[in-house]
C-alpha positions in Angstrom: -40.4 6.1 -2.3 -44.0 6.1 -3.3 -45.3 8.4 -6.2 -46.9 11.6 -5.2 -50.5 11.9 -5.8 -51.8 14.9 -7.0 -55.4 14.8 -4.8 -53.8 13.6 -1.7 -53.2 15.3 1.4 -50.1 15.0 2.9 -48.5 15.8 6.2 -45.3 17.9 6.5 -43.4 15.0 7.4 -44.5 13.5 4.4 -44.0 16.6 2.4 -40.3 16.7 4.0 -39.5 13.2 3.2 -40.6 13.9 -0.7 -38.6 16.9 -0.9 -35.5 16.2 1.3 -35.7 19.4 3.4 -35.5 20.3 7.2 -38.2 20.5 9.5 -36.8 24.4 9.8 -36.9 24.7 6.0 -40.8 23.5 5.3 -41.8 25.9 8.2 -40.2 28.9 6.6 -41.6 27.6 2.7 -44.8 27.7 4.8 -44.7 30.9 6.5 -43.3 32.5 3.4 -46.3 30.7 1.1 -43.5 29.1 -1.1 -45.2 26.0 -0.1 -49.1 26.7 0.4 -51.2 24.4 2.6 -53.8 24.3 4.9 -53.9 24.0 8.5 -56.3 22.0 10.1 -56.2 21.7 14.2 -53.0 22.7 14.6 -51.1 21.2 11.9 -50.9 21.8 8.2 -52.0 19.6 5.6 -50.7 19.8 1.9 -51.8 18.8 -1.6 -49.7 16.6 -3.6 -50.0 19.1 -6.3 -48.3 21.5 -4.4 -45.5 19.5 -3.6 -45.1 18.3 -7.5 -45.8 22.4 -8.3 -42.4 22.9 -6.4 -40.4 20.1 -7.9 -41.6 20.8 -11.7 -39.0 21.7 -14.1 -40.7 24.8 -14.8 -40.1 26.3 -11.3 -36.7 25.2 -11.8 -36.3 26.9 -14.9 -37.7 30.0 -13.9 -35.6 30.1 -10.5 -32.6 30.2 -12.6 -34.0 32.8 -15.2 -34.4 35.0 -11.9 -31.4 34.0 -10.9 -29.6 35.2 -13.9 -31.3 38.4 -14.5 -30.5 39.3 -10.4 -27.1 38.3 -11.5 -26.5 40.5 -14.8 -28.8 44.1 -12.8 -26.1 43.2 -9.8 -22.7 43.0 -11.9 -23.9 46.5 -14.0 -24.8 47.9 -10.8 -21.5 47.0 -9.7 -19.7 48.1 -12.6 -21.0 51.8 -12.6 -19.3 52.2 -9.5 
């Protein structure tokens, strides 16, 4: 697989292919703006650099930080009860 530029534009396909998700899955990261692009007659083009901004260890370092702290306000909530 070829590397991803950060300047280029993309199609979803080609955004799908780098990321290994679903057609059904880029459409809702796009309708949710988890994935932000632009859509140009009809279809939607994306930057590279949005596609390395969802790969980047950082997201995936705060995801689980988020994760956690959902997890701990959930099992104190749980625990009062």
């Amino acid at each position: 697989m070829e590397e991803i530029k950060p300047n280029q534009v993309y199609t979803t396909k080609e955004a799908q292919d780098f990321l290994k998700i679903s057609d059904s899955t880029i459409k809702r990261w796009l309708k949710k703006g988890i994935l932000r692009a632009n859509k140009i007659g009809g279809t939607y083009r994306i930057l590279g650099r949005e596609i390395l901004r969802l790969i980047s260890p950082k997201i995936e370092e705060k995801a689980v930080r988020t994760y956690q702290t959902i997890k701990q306000k959930t099992k104190k909530t749980i625990e009062k009860w």
